[in-house]
N, C-alpha and C positions, 0 to 999 in steps of 0.2 A: 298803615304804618309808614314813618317816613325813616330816612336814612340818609346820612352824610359822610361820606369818605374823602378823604383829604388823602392828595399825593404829591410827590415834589418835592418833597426835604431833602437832607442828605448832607455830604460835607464840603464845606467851601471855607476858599481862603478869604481873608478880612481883603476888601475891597473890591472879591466879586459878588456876582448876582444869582438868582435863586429867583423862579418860580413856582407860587403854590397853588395848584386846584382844589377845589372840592365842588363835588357832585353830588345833590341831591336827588335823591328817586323815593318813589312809591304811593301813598295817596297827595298828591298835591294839586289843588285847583289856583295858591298862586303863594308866592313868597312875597313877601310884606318889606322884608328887609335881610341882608347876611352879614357878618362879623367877623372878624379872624382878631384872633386869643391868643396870646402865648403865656407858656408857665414853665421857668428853671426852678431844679431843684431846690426844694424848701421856702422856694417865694412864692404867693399869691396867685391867680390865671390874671393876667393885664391882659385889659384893654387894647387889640391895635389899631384895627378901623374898621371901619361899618360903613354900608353901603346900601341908600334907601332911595325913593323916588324925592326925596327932599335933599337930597347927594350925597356927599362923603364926608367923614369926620378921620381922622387920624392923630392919635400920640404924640406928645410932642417930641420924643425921643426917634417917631420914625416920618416925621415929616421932612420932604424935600427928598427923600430916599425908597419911599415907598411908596406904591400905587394900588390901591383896588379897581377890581371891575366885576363884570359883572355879564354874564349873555342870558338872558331871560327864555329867549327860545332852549337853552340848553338845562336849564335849571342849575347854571354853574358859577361858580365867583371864585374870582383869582386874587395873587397877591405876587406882584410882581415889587423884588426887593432887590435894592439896588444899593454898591457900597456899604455890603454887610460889615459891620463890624463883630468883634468877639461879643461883647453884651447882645447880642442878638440872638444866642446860644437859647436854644428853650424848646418847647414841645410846641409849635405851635394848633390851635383849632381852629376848625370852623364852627361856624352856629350861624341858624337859618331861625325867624320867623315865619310861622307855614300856617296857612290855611288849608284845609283839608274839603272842604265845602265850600259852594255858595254864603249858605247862610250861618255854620259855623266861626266861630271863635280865631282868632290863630295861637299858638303856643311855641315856645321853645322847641328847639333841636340840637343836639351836638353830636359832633364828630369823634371819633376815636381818638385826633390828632396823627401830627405827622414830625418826628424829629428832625431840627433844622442844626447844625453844628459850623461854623465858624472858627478859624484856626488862624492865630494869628503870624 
């Protein structure tokens, strides 16, 4: 079984920064790729960026302000945000593509999420 915890939210003023981890463990032989989600009340989980051996992709709402990474030795991917604004208010998650084997499939994973609050 795999697992992803996400930490790092919490509350900040509109124009500072915020870093968010999440941490995969448990059967993994490799991740494929990971994604960081957010979702406010009553709207949809959007899209924020994803981070693969083919690079990065980001939102157009959080480009030029936000950054993914990634440490492969750690099984870990961050999300370092910068010049928060109030719209950026949300739950955000992680989600990990994981292979579990060699010769295995990979599949879906998600995080519990991590609330991220912005005050203006």
């Amino acid at each position: 079984q795999v697992q992803l915890v996400e930490s790092g939210g919490g509350l900040v003023q509109a124009g500072g920064s915020l870093r968010l981890s999440c941490v995969a463990s448990g059967s993994i032989f490799s991740i494929n790729a990971f994604g960081w989600y957010r979702q406010a009340p009553g709207k949809q989980r959007d899209l924020v960026a994803t981070i693969s051996s083919g690079g990065t992709n980001y939102a157009d709402s959080v480009k030029g302000r936000f950054t993914i990474s990634r440490d492969n030795a750690k099984n870990t991917v961050y999300l370092q945000m910068n010049s928060l604004k109030p719209e950026d208010t949300a739950v955000y998650y992680c989600n990990a593509d994981v292979k579990t084997s060699g010769w295995g499939p990979t599949y879906m994973h998600w995080g519990q999420g991590t609330q991220v609050t912005v005050s203006s």
